[in-house]
Backbone as CSV, one residue per row, in Angstrom:
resi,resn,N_x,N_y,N_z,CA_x,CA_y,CA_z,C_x,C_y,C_z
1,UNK,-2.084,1.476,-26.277,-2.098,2.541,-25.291,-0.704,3.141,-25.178
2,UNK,-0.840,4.405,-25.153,0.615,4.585,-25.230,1.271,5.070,-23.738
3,UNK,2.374,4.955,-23.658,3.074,5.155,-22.218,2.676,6.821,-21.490
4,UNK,2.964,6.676,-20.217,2.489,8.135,-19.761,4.018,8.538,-19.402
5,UNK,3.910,10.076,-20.193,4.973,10.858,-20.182,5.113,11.664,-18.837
6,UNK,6.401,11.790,-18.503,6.868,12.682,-17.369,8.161,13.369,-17.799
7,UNK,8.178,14.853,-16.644,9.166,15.399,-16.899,10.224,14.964,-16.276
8,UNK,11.307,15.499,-16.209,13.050,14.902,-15.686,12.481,14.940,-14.597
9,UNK,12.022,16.039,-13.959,12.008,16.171,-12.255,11.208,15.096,-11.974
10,UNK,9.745,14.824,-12.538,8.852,14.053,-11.709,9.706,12.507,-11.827
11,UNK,10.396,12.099,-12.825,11.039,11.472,-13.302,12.278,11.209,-12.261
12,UNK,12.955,11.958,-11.847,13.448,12.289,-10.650,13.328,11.626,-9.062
13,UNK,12.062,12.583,-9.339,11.361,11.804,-7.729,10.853,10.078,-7.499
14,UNK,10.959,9.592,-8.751,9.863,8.789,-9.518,11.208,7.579,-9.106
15,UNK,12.378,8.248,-9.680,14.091,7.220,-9.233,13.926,7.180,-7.817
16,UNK,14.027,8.211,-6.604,14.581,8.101,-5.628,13.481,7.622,-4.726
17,UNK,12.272,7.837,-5.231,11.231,6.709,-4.227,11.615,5.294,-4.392
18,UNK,11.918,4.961,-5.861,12.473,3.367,-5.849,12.997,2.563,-5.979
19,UNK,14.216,3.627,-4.859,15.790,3.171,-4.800,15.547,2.290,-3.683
20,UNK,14.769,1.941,-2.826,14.492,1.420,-1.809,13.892,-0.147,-2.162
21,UNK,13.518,0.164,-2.843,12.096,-1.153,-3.339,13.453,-2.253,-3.953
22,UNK,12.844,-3.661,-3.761,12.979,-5.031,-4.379,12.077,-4.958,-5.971
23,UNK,12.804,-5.446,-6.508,12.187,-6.255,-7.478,10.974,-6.933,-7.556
24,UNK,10.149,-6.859,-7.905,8.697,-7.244,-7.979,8.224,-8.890,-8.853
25,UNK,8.747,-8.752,-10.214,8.665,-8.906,-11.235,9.849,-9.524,-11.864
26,UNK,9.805,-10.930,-12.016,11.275,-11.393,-12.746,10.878,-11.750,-13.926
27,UNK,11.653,-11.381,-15.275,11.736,-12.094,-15.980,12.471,-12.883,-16.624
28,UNK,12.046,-14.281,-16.981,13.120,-15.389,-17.109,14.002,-15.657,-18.734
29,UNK,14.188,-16.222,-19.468,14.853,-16.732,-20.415,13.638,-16.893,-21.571
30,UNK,12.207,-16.736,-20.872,11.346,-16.937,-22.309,11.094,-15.826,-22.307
31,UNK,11.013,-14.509,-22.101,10.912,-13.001,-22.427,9.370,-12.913,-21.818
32,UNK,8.669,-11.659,-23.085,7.700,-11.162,-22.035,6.867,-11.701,-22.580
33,UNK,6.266,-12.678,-21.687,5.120,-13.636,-22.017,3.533,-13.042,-21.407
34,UNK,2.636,-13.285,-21.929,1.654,-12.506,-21.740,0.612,-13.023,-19.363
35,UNK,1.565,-14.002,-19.569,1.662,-14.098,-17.595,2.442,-13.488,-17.147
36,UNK,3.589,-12.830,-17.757,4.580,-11.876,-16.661,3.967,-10.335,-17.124
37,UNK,2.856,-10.180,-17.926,2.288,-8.784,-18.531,1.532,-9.063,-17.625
38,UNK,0.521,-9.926,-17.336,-0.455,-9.705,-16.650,0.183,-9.722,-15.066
39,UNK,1.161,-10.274,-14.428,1.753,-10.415,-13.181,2.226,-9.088,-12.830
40,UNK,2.550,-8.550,-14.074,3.415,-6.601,-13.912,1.782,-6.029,-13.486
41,UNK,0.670,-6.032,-14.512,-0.169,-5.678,-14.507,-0.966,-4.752,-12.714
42,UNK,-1.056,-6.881,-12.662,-1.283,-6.184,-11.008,-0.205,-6.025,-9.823
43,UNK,0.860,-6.246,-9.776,1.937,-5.218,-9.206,1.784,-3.781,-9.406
44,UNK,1.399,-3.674,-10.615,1.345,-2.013,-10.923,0.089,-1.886,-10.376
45,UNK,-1.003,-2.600,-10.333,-2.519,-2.125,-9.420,-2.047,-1.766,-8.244
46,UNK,-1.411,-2.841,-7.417,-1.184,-2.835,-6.128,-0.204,-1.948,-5.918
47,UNK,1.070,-1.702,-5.986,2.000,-0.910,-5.753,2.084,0.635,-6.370
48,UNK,1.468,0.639,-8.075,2.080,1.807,-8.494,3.352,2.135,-8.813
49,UNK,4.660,1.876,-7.847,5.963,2.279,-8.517,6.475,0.710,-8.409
50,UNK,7.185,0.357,-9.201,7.393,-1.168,-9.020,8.867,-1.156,-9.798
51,UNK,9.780,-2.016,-9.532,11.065,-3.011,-10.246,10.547,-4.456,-11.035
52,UNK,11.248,-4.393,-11.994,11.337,-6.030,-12.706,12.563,-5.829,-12.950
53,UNK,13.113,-7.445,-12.766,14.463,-7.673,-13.203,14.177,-8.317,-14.175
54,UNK,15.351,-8.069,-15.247,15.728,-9.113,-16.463,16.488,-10.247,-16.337
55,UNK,16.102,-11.182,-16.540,17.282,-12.156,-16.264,18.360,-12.002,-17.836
56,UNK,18.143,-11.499,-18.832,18.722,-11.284,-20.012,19.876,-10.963,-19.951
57,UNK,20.950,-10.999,-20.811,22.290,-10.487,-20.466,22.244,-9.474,-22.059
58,UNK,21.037,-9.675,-22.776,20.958,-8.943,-24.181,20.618,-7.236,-23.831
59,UNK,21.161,-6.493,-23.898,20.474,-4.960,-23.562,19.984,-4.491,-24.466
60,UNK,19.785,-4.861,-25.897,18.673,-4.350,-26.697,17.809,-5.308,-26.120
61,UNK,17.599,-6.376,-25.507,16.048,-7.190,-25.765,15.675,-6.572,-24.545
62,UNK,16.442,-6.533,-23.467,16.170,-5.647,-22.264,15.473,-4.079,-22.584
63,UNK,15.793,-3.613,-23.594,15.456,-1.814,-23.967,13.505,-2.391,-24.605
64,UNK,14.082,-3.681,-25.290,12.672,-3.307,-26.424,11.725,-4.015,-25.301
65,UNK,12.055,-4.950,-24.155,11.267,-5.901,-23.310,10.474,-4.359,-22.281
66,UNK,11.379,-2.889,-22.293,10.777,-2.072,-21.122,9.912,-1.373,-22.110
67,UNK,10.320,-1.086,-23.308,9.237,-0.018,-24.287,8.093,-0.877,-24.024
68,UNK,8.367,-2.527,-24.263,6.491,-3.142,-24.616,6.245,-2.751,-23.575
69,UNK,6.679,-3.028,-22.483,5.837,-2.970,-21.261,5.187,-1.533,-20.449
70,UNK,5.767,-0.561,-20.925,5.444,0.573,-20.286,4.392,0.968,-21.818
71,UNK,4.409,0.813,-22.719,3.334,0.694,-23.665,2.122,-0.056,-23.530
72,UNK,2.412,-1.756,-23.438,1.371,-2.140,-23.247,0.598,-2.332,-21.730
73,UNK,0.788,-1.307,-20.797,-0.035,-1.440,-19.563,0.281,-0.184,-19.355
74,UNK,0.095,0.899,-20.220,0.037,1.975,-20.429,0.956,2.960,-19.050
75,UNK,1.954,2.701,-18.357,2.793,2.926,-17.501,3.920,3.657,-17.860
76,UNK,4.448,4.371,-17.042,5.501,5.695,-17.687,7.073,4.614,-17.146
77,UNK,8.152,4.446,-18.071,9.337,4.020,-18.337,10.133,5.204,-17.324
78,UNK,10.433,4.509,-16.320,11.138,5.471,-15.206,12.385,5.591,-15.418
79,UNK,13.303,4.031,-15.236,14.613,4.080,-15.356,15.056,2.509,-15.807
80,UNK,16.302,2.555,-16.759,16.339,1.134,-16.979,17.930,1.276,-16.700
81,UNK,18.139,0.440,-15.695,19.854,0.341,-15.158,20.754,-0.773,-14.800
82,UNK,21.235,-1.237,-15.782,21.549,-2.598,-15.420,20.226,-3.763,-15.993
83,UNK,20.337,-4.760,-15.500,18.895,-5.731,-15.557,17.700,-5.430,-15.108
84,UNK,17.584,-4.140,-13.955,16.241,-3.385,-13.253,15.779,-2.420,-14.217
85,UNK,14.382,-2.848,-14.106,13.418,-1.671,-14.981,12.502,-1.544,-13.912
86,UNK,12.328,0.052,-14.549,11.249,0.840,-12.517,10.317,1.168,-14.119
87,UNK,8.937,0.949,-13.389,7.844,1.313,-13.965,7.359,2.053,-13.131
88,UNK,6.391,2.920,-13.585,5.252,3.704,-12.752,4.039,3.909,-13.265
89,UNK,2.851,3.916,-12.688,1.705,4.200,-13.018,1.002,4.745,-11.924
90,UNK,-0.089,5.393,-12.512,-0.789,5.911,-11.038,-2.046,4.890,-10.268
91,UNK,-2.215,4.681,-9.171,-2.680,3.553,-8.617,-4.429,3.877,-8.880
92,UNK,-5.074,2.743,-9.081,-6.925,3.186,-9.527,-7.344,3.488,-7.764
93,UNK,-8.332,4.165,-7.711,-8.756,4.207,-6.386,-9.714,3.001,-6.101
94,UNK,-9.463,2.520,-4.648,-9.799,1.691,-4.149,-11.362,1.698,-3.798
95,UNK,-12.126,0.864,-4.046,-13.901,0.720,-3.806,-13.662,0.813,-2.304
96,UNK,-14.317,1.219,-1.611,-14.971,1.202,-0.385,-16.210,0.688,-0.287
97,UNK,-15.985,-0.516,0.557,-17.220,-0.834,0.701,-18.469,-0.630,1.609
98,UNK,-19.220,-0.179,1.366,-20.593,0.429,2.153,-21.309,-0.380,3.190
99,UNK,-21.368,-0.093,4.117,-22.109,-0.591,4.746,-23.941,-0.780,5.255
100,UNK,-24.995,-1.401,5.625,-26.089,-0.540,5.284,-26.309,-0.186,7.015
101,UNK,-25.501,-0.607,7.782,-25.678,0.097,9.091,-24.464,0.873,9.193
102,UNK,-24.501,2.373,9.565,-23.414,3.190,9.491,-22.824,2.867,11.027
103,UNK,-23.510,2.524,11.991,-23.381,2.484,13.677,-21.966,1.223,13.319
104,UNK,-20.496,1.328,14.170,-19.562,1.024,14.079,-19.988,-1.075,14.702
105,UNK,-19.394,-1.990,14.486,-19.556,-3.319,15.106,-18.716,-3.572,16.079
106,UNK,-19.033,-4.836,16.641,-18.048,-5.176,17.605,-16.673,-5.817,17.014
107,UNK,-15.643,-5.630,17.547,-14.162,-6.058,16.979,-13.661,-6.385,18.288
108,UNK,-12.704,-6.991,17.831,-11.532,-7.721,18.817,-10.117,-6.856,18.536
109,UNK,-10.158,-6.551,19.967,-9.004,-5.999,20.649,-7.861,-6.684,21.073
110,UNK,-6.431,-6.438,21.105,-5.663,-7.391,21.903,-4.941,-6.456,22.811
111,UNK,-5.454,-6.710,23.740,-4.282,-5.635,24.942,-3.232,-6.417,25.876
112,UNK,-2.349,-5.518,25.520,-1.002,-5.926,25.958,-0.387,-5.482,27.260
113,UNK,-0.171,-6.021,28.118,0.244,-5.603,29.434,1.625,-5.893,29.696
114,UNK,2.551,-4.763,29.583,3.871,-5.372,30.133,4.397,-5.549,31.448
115,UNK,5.114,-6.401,31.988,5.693,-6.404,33.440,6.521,-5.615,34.053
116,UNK,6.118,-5.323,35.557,7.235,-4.134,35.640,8.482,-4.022,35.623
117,UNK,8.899,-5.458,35.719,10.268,-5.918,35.556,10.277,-6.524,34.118
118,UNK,11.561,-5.862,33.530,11.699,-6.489,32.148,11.721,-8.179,31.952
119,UNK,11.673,-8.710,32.758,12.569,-10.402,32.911,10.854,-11.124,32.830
120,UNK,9.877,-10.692,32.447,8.701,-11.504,32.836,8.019,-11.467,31.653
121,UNK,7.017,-12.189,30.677,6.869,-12.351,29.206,5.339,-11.119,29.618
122,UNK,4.762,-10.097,28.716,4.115,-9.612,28.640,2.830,-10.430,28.577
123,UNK,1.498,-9.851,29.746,0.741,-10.380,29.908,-0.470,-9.819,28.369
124,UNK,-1.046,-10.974,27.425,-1.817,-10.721,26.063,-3.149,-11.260,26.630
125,UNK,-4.178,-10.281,26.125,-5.900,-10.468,26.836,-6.379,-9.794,25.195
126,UNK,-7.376,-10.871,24.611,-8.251,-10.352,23.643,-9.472,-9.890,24.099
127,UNK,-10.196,-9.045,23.563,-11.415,-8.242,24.378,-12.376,-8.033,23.225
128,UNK,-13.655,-8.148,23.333,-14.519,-8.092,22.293,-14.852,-6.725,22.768
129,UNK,-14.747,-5.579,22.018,-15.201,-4.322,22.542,-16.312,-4.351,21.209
130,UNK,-17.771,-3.307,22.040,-18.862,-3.291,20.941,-18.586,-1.864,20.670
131,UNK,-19.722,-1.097,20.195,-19.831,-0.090,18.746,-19.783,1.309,20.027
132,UNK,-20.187,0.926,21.013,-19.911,2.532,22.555,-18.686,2.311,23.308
133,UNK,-17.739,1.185,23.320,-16.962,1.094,23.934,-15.279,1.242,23.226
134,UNK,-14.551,1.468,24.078,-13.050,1.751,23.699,-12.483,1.438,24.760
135,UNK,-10.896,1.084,24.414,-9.691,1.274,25.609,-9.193,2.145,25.889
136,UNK,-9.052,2.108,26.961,-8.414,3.417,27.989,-7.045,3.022,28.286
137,UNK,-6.408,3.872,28.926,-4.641,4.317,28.977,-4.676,2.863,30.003
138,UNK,-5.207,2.729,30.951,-4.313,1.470,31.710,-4.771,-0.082,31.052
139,UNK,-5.865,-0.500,30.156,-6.477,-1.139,29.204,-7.488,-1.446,29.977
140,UNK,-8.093,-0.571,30.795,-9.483,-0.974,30.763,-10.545,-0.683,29.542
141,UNK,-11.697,-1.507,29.711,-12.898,-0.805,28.449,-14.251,0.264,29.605
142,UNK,-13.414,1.016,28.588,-14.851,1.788,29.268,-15.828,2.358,28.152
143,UNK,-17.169,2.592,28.417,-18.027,3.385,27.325,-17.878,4.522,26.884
144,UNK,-17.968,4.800,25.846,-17.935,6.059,25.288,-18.375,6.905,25.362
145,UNK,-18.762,8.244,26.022,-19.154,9.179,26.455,-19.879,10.340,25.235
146,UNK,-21.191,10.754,25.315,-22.037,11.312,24.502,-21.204,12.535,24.621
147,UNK,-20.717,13.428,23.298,-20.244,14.783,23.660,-21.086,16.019,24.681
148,UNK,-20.525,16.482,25.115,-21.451,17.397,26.424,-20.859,18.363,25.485
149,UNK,-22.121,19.249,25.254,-22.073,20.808,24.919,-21.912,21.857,25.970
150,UNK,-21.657,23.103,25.553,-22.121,23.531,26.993,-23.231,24.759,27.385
151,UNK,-23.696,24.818,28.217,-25.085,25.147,28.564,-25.488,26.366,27.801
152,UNK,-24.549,27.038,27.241,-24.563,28.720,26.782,-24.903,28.196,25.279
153,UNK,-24.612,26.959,25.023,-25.170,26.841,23.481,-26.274,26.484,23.179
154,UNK,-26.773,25.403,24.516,-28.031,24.566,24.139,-29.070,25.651,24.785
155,UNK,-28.908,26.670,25.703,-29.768,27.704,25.786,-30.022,28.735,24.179
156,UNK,-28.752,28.983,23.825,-29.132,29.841,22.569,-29.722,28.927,21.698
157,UNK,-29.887,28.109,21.304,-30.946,27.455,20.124,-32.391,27.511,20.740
């Protein structure tokens, strides 16, 4: 598979999103073994823009260790600087899973009550709210209210 090409600019943007980011991905003294391909693999599922460090002090094995890899997991070669190599790929879209009742379930809430004086530990209450109910501004639950139209519409139909 061969690597996905970009221009300077996207290439660009592609550096300064992951000037921020850690290292993902180390590799050690046995090079690129087909568990640190598959470990990049899904970093690149999950993240998309990702770092690996080299532990290598060789910068050709470092150059030929970023070609395999942005080759073989078909990923575009961002920047190689020092021992950090930034990969990128574009992320697969995520399954959503379906439900066969569309009507929302009951979940657990945690509402937080702070004291009026700072010096007192915030009062924590979990709340089982069901599929009509929500919290309100002071944390009460109240039901959810059917939208009201108004009379000039439900006369014209």
């Amino acid at each position: 598979m061969p690597a996905i090409q970009l221009t300077p600019a996207q290439r660009k943007e592609k550096r300064s999103e992951a000037h921020h980011l850690d290292p993902v991905v180390m590799i050690g003294s046995d090079g690129l073994t087909p568990a640190v391909v598959k470990e990049t693999h899904a970093a690149l599922n999950a993240h998309g823009l990702i770092k690996v460090r080299v532990m290598s002090d060789d910068r050709e094995g470092r150059e030929s260790i970023f070609a395999a890899l942005a080759d073989q997991l078909d990923a575009a070669p961002i920047q190689h600087i020092g021992k950090l190599l930034v990969l990128w790929r574009p992320m697969p879209p995520k399954e959503k899973a379906e439900r066969e009742d569309a009507r929302p379930g009951p979940k657990v809430v945690k509402i937080v009550k702070f004291s009026k004086s700072g010096n007192h530990r915030p009062q924590i209450k979990k709340v089982q709210l069901l599929g009509n109910q929500r919290v309100a501004q002071g944390g009460e639950i109240k039901r959810a209210k059917r939208r009201t139209t108004s009379v000039k519409k439900t006369q014209a139909d």
